[in-house]
Residue, then its C-alpha position, 0 to 999 in steps of 0.5 A: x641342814x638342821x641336827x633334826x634334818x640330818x637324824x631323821x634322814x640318817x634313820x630313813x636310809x637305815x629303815x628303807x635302804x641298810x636294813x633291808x640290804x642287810x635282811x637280804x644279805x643274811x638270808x642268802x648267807x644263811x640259805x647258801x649255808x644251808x645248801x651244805x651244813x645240816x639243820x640242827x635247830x628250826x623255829x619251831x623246834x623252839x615254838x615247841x620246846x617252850x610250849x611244852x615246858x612244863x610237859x615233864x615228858x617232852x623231849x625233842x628228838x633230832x638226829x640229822x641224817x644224809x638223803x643216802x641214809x634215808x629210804x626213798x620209800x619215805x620220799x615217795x611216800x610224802x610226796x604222794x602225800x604232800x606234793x603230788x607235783x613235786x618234780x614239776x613245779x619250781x616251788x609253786x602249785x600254782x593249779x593248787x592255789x587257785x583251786x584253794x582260793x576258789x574254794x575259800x571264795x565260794x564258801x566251799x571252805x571256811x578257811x583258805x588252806x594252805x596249798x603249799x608244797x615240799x618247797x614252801x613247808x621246807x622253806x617256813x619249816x627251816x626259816x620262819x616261825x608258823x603264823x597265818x599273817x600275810x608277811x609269813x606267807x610273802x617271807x615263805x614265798x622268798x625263801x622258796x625261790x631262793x632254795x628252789x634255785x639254790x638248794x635245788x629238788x634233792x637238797x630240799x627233800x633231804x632237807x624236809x626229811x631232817x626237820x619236818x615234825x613228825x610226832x611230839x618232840x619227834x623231828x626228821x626221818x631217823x628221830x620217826x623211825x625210831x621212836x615209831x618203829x624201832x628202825x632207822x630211817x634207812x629201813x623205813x618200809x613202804x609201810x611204815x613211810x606211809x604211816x609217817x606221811x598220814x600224820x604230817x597234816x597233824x603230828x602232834x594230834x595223830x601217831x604213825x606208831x600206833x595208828x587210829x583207823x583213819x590214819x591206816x586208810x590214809x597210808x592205804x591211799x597214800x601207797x595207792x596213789x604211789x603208782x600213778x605219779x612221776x617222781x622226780x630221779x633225785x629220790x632214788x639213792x645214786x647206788x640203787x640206780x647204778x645198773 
């Protein structure tokens, strides 16, 4: 067998077989690690520092904090906001989906949106860099099954809590509720949880601290809906539920 034969054979099992091994190898190292270490830094969290580096008053704001140290009014408020389904599903709102597509489909919607649940914004939020390309969404896709059945319900919301943007520079639940409120995030009122959840759809655009009109009669419809859904027990600090 020729030199040539021998190189081009070694590069095919490198490409088709090593590196994709070693691809899922690390992803699930890193998404077992993550089941117990906090997540300090996201993609974004870099996408963002570099787009706003002349932006002379841009700072990222982080602070890490245990689920126990975090309201479950803000939990439930995002889940009103974000997931209605979240204690159903197995990462997937499938019936979301499909009303998406059909949307798009009859010219409803310019665009497809996105559908995604706590589980998917978690899973590209810690894991993958915002793009609309169809390999963002297949990466998204499996990173939701694996901390789906992984992390499981009460690791994954603790999770979107400590890394979803939540104002420029501003990043999980703590960083919020002090730059918005002056509190910390184990203080967050009912409020002040929906006020935060109105502006998720558009962080940098909206301001749960000095709310416009539009984003007061979004948190106003976000605590309405509260009443109506079924959340999941994993939100309610094990403390609380002690009777």
């Amino acid at each position: 067998m020729s030199r040539r034969h021998t190189f081009f054979g070694r590069l095919w099992r490198l490409l088709l077989i090593k590196l994709p091994l070693a691809l899922v190898g690390l992803s699930l190292l890193l998404t077992v690690m993550y089941k117990w270490l906090p997540v300090y830094v996201t993609p974004l969290m870099v996408q963002r520092s570099i787009q706003f580096r002349s932006d002379e008053s841009f700072h990222t704001r982080k602070i890490w904090k245990p689920y126990k140290d975090i309201s479950p009014e803000l939990a439930k408020a995002v889940i009103a906001s974000e997931d209605n389904l979240y204690a159903d599903h197995r990462g997937f709102d499938w019936k979301a989906i499909r009303q998406a597509r059909e949307e798009f489909e009859s010219g409803k919607r310019s665009r497809m949106r996105g559908a995604s649940t706590i589980s998917q914004q978690t899973a590209k939020n810690v894991f993958l860099l915002p793009s609309r390309s169809i390999l963002r969404k297949g990466l998204e896709a499996y990173f939701t099954v694996l901390i789906e059945n992984i992390w499981g319900k009460e690791r994954i919301l603790e999770v979107y809590l400590n890394v979803a943007e939540m104002g420029k520079g501003i990043y999980g639940a703590e960083a919020a509720a002090q730059a918005h409120f002056g509190t910390t995030a184990a203080k967050l009122t009912r409020r002040q949880s929906c006020l935060i959840a109105a502006c998720l759809p558009a962080p940098l655009k909206r301001n749960a601290g000095k709310p416009s009109s539009y984003v007061n009669s979004r948190a106003s419809k976000i605590a309405s809906l509260e009443s109506k859904l079924k959340f999941p027990q994993c939100i309610y600090h094990k403390e609380a539920t002690k009777d």
